[in-house]
C-alpha positions as CSV (number, residue, x, y, z in Angstrom):
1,X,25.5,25.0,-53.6
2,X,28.4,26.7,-53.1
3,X,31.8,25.6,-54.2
4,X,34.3,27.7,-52.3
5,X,35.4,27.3,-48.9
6,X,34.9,30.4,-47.7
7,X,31.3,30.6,-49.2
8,X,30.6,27.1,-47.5
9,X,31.6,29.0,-44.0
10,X,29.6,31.6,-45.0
11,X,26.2,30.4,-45.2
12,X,26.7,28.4,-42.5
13,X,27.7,31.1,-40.2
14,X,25.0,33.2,-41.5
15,X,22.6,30.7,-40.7
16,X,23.4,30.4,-37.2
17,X,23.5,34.5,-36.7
18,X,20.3,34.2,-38.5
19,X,19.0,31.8,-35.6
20,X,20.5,33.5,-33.1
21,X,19.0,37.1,-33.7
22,X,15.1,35.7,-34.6
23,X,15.3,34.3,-30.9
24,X,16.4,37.1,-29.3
25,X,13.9,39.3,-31.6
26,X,11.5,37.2,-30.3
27,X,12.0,37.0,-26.5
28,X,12.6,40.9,-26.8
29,X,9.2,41.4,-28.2
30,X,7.5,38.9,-25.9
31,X,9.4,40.8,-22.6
32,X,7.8,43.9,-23.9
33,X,4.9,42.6,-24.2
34,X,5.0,41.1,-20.5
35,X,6.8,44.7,-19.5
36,X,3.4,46.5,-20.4
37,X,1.4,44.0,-18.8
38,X,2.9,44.7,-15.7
39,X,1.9,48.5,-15.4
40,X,5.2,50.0,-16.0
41,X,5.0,51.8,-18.7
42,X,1.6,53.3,-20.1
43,X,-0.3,50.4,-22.5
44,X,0.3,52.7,-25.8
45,X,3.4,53.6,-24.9
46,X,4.0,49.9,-25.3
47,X,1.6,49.4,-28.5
48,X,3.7,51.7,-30.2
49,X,6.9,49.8,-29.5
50,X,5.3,46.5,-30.5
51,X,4.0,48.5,-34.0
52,X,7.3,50.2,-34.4
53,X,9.3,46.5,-34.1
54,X,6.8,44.6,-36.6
55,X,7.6,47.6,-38.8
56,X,11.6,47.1,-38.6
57,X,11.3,43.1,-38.6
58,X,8.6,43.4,-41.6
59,X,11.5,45.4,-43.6
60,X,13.8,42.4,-42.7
């Protein structure tokens, strides 16, 4: 554990932008998902942008 104040703040804050940005990677994914399904943009148009996120959040 950490033993410094700041540290302490750190992993907490961390933790909570950590939260914060894996729901919102996840509802983005989902509305693209949902966008495609609707017709508006061309079905591998939108398999590439699902392959090309896994990619980035894999290297995460």
């Amino acid at each position: 554990m950490a033993n410094h104040k700041s540290a302490i703040k750190r992993i907490k804050t961390s933790e909570k932008k950590r939260l914060h940005n894996r729901y919102y990677a996840r509802s983005m994914r989902s509305a693209i998902r949902n966008f495609a399904k609707r017709g508006i943009i061309h079905k591998k148009k939108a398999a590439n942008l699902k392959s090309k996120l896994t990619k980035q959040i894999a290297v995460l």
